[in-house]
Backbone as CSV, one residue per row, in Angstrom:
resi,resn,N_x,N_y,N_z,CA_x,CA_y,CA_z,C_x,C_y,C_z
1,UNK,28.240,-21.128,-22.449,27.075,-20.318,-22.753,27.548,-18.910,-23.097
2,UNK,26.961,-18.339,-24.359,27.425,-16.840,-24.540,26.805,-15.901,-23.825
3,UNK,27.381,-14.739,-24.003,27.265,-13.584,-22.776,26.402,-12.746,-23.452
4,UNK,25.384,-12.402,-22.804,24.540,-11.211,-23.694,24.371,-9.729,-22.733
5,UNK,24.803,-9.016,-23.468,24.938,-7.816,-22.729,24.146,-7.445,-21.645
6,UNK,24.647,-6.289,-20.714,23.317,-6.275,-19.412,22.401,-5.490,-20.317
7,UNK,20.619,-5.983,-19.537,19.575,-5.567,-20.081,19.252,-6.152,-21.250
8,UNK,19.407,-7.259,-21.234,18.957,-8.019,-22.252,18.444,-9.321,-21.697
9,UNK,17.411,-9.907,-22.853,16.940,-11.152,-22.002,17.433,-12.507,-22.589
10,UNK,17.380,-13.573,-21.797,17.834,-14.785,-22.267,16.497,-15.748,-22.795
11,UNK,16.377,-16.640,-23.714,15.170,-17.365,-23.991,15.415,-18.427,-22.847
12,UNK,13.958,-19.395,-22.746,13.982,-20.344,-21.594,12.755,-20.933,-22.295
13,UNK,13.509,-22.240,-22.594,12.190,-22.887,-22.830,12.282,-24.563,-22.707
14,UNK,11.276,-25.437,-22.752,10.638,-26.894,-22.940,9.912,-27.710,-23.790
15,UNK,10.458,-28.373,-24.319,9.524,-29.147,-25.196,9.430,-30.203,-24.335
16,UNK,7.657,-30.783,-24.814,7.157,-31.667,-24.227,6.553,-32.754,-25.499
17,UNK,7.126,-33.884,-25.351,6.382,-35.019,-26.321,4.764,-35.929,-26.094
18,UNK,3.846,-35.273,-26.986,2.673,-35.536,-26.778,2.609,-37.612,-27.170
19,UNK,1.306,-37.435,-27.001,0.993,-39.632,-27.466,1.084,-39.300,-28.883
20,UNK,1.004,-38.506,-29.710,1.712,-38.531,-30.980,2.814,-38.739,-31.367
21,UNK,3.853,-38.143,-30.698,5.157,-38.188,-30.683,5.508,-36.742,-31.607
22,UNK,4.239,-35.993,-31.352,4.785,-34.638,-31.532,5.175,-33.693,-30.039
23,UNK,5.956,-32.452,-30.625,6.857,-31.937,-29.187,6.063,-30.538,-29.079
24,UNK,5.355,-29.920,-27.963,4.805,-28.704,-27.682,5.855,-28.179,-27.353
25,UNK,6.028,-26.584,-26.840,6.984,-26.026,-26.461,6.166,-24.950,-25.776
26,UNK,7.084,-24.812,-24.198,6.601,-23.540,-23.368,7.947,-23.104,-23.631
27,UNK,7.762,-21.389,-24.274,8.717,-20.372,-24.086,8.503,-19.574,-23.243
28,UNK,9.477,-19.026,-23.110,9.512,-17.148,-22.701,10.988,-16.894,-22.519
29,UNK,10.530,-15.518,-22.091,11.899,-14.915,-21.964,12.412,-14.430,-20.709
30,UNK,13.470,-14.749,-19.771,13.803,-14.408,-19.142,15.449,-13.810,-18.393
31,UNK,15.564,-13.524,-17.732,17.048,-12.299,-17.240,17.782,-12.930,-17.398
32,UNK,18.719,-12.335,-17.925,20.104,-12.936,-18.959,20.815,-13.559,-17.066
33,UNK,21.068,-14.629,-17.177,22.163,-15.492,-16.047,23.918,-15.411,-15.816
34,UNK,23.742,-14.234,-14.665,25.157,-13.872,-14.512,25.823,-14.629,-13.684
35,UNK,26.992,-14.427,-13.310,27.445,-15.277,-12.312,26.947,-14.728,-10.779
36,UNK,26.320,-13.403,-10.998,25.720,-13.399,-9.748,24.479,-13.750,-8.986
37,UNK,23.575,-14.406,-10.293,22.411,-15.020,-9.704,22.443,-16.063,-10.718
38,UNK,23.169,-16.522,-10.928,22.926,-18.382,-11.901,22.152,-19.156,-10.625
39,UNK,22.511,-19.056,-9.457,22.296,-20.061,-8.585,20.614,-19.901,-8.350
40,UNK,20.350,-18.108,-8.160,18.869,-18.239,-7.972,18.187,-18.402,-9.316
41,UNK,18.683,-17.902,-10.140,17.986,-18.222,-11.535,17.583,-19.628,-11.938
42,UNK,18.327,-20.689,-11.678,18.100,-22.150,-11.932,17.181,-22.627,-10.777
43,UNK,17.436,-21.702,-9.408,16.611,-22.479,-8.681,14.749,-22.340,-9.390
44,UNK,14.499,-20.862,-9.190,13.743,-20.295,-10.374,12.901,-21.165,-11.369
45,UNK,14.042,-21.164,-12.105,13.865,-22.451,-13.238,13.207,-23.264,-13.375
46,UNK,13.899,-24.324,-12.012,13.377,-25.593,-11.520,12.021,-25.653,-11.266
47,UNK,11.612,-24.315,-10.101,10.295,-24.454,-9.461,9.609,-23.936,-11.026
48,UNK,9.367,-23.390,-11.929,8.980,-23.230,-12.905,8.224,-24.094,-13.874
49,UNK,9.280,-24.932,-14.075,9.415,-26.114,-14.774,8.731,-27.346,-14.077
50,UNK,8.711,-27.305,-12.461,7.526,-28.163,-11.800,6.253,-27.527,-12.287
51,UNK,6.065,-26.302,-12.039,4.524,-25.996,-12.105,4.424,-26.872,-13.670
52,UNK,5.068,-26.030,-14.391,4.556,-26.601,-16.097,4.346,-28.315,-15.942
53,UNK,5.314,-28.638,-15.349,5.432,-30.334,-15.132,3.792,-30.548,-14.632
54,UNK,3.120,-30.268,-13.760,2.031,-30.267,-13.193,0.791,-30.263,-13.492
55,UNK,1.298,-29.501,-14.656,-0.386,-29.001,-15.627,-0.472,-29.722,-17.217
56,UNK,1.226,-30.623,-17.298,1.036,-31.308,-18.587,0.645,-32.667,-18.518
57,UNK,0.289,-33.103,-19.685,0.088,-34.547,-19.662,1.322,-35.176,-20.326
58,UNK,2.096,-34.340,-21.247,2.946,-34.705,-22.076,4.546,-35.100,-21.219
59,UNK,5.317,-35.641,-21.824,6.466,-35.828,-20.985,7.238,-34.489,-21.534
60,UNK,8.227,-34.286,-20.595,9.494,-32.835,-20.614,10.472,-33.887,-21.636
61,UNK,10.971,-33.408,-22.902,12.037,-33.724,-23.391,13.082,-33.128,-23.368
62,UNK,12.829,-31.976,-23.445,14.312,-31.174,-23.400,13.804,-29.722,-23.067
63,UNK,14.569,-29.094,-22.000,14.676,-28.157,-21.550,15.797,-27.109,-21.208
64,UNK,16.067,-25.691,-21.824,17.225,-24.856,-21.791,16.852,-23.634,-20.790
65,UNK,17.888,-23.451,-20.505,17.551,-21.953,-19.657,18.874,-21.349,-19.257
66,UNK,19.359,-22.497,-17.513,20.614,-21.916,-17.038,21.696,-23.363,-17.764
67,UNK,20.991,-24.538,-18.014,21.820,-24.997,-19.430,20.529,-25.814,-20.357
68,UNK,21.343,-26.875,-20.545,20.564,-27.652,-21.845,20.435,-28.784,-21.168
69,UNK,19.198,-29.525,-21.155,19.273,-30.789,-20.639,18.356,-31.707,-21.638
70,UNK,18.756,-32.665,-21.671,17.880,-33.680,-23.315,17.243,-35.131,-22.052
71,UNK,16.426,-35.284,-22.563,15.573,-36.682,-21.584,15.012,-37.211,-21.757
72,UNK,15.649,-39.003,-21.594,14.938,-39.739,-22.618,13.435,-39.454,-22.277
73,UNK,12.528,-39.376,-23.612,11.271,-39.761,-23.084,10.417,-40.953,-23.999
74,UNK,9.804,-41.646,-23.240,8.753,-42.159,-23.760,7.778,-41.971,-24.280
75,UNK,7.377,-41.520,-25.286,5.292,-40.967,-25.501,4.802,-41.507,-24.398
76,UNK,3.760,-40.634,-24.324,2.488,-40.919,-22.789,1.685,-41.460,-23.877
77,UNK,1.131,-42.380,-22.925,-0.205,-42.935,-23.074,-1.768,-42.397,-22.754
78,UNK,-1.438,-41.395,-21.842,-3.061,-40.780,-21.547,-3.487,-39.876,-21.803
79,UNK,-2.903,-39.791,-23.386,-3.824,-38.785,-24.127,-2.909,-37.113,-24.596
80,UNK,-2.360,-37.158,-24.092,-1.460,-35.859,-24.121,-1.514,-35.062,-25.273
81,UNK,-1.797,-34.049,-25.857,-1.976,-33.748,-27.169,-1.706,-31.894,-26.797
82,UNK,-0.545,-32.046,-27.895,0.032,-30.615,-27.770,-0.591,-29.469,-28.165
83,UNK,-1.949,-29.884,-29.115,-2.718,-28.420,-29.733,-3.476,-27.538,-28.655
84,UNK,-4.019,-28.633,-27.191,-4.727,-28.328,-25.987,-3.433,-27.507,-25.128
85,UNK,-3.607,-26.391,-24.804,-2.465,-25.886,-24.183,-3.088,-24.693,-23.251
86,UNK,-2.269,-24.458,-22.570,-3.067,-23.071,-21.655,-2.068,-21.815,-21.497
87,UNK,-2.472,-20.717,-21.773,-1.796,-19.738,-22.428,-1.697,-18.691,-21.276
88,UNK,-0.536,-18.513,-20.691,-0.712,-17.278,-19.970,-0.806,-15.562,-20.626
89,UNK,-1.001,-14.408,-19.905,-1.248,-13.346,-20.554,-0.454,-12.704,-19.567
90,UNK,0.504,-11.961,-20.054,1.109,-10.865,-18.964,0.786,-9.727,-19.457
91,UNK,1.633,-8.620,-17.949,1.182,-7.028,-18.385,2.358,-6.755,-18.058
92,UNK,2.771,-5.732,-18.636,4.365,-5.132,-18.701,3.716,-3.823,-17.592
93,UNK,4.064,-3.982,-16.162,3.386,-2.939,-15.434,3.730,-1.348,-15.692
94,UNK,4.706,-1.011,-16.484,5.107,0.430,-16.610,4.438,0.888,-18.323
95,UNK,4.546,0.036,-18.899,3.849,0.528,-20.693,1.830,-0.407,-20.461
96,UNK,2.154,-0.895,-19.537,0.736,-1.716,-20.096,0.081,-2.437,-21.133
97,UNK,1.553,-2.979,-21.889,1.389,-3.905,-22.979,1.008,-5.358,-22.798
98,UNK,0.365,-6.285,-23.281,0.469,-6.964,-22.901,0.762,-8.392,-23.848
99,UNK,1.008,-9.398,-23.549,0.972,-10.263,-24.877,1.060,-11.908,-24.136
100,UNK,0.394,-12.564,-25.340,0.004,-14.090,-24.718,0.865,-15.268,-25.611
101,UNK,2.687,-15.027,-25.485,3.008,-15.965,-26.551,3.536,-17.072,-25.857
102,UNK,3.454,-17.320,-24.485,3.843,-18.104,-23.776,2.651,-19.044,-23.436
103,UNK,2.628,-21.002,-23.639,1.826,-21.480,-23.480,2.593,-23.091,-22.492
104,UNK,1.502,-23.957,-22.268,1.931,-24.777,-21.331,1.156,-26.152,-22.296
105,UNK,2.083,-26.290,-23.319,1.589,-27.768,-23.780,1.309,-29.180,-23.250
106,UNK,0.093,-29.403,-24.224,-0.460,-30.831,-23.503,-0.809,-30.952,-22.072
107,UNK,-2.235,-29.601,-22.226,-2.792,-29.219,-21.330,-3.732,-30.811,-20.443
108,UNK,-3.636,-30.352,-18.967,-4.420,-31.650,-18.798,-5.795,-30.880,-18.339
109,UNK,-6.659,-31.086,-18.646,-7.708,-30.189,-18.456,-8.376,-30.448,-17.775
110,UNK,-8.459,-31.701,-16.876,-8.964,-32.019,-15.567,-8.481,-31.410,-14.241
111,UNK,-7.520,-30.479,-14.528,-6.791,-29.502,-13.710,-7.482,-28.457,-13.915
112,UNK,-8.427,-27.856,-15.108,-8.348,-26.514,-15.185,-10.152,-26.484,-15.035
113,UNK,-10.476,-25.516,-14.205,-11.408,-24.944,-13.840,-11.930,-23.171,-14.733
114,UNK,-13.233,-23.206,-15.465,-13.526,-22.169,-16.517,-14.297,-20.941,-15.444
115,UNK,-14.040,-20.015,-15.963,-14.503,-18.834,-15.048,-15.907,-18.544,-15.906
116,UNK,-16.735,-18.051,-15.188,-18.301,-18.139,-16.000,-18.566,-16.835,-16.290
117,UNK,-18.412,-16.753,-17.602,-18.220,-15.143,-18.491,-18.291,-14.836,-19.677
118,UNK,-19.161,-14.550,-20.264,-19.517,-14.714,-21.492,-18.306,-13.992,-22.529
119,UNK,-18.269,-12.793,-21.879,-17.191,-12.384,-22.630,-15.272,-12.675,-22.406
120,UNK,-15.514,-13.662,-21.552,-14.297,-13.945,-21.068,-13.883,-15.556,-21.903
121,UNK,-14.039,-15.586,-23.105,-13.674,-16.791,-23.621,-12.938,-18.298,-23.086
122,UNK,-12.916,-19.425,-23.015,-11.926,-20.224,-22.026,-10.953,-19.198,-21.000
123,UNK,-11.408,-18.560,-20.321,-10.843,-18.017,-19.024,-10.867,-19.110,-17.945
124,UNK,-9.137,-19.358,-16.971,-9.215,-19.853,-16.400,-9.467,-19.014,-15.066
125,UNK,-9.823,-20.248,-14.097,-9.881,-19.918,-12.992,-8.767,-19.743,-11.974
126,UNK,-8.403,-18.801,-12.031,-6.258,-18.305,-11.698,-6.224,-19.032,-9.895
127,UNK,-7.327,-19.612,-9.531,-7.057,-19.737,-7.826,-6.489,-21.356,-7.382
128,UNK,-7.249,-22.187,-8.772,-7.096,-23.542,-8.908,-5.425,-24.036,-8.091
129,UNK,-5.316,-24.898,-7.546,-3.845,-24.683,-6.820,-2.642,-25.212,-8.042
130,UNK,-2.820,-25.983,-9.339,-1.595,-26.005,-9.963,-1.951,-24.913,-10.965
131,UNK,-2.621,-24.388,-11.214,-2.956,-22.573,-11.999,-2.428,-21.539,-10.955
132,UNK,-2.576,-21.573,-10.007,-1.820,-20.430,-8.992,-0.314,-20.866,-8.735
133,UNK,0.012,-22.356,-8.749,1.106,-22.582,-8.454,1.930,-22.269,-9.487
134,UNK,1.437,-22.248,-10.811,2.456,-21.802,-11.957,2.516,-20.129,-12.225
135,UNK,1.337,-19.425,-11.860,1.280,-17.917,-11.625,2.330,-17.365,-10.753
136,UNK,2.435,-18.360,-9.562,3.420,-17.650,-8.950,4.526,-18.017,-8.858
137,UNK,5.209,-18.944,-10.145,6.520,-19.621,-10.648,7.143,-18.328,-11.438
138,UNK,5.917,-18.279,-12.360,5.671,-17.286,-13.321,6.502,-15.938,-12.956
139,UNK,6.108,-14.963,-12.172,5.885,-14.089,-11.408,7.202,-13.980,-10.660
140,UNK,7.340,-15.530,-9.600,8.899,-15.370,-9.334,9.874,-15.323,-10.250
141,UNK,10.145,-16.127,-11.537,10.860,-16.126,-12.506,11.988,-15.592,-12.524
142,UNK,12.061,-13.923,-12.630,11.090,-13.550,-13.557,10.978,-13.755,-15.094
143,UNK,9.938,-13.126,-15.711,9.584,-13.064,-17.053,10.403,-11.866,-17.528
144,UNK,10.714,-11.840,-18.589,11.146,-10.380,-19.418,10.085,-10.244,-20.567
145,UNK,9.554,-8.746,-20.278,9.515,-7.883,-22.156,10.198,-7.816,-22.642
146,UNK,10.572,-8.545,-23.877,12.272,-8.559,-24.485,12.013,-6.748,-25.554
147,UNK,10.708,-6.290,-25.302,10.857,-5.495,-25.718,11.123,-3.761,-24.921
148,UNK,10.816,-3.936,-23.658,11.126,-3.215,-22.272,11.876,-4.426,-21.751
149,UNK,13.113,-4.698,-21.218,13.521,-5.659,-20.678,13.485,-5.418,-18.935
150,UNK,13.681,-3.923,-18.707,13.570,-3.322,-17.096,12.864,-3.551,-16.577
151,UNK,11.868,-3.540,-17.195,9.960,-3.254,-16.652,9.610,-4.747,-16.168
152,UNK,8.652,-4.406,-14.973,8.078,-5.084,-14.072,7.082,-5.816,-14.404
153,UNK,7.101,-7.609,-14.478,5.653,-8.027,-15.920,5.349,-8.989,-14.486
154,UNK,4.080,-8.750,-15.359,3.132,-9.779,-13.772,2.591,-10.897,-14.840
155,UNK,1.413,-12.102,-14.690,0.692,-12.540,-15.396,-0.434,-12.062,-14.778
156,UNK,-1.477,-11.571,-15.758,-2.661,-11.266,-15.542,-3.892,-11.818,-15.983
157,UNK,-3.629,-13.240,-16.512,-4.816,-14.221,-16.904,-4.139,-15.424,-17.386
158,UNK,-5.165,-16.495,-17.393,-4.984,-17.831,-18.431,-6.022,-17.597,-19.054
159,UNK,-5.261,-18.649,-20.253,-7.128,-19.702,-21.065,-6.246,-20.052,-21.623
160,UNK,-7.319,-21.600,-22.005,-7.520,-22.608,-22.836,-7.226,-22.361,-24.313
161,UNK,-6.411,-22.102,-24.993,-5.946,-22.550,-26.240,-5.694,-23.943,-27.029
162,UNK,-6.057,-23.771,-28.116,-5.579,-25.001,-28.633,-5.549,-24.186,-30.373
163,UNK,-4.502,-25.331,-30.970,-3.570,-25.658,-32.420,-2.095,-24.951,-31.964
164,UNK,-1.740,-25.676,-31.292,0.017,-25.470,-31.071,0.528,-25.597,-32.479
165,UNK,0.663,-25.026,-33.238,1.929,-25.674,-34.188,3.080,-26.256,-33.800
């Protein structure tokens, strides 16, 4: 694995194969993996990658972070469809930027509970226990602003998205 300078972030991501046999993908970005925290970083990872596991319908095909792992998968049968996805929103706590490019394909939506708000579009309900359990995967992570990489990012909402490309 190449070395990326300190203060910089590493990508981390999953594709998941819907009953199409198309692949969603959860990205983000997170702290470049030194030899002094590879061990907590993967642990990290792992619990991460359960929450997402939790809230998809789709199977995990391949997933990178602290390495590369490929797995066979089968298409699901119950429906799995990568355009249904649920989108987290973070806040970069020192600039107050915020941005929603991180999503959790082949949403199962019998998991997700809508907050009642007119102006709050598919807002989830953040208390639901596999919506809190991935908030605070999230959160432990951590996440990077690859554009502040220092700064302290929380998630500060879901919703319901859909057309994954």
């Amino acid at each position: 694995m190449p070395t990326l300078p300190a203060g910089t972030y590493q990508d981390a991501s999953a594709s998941y194969l819907d009953a199409g046999g198309e692949r969603g993908t959860f990205h983000l970005y997170g702290k470049v993996i030194t030899a002094a925290n590879e061990v907590a970083q993967a642990g990290t990872w792992a619990t991460l990658l359960g929450a997402v596991d939790a809230l998809s319908l789709g199977v995990r095909a391949r997933d990178q972070y602290n390495d590369t792992t490929t797995y066979v998968a089968a298409r699901p049968t119950n429906g799995a469809a990568r355009e249904i996805a649920l989108q987290a929103i973070f806040q970069d706590s020192t600039t107050g930027e915020t941005w929603v490019r991180t999503v959790v394909p082949c949403l199962d939506i019998s998991l997700i509970s809508y907050v009642d708000n007119v102006g709050a579009k598919d807002a989830v309900d953040l208390s639901t226990s596999e919506v809190d359990a991935l908030i605070t995967a999230l959160n432990a992570f951590p996440v990077v602003n690859p554009r502040a990489q220092s700064n302290t990012v929380t998630v500060i909402g879901m919703k319901v998205v859909r057309g994954q490309k």
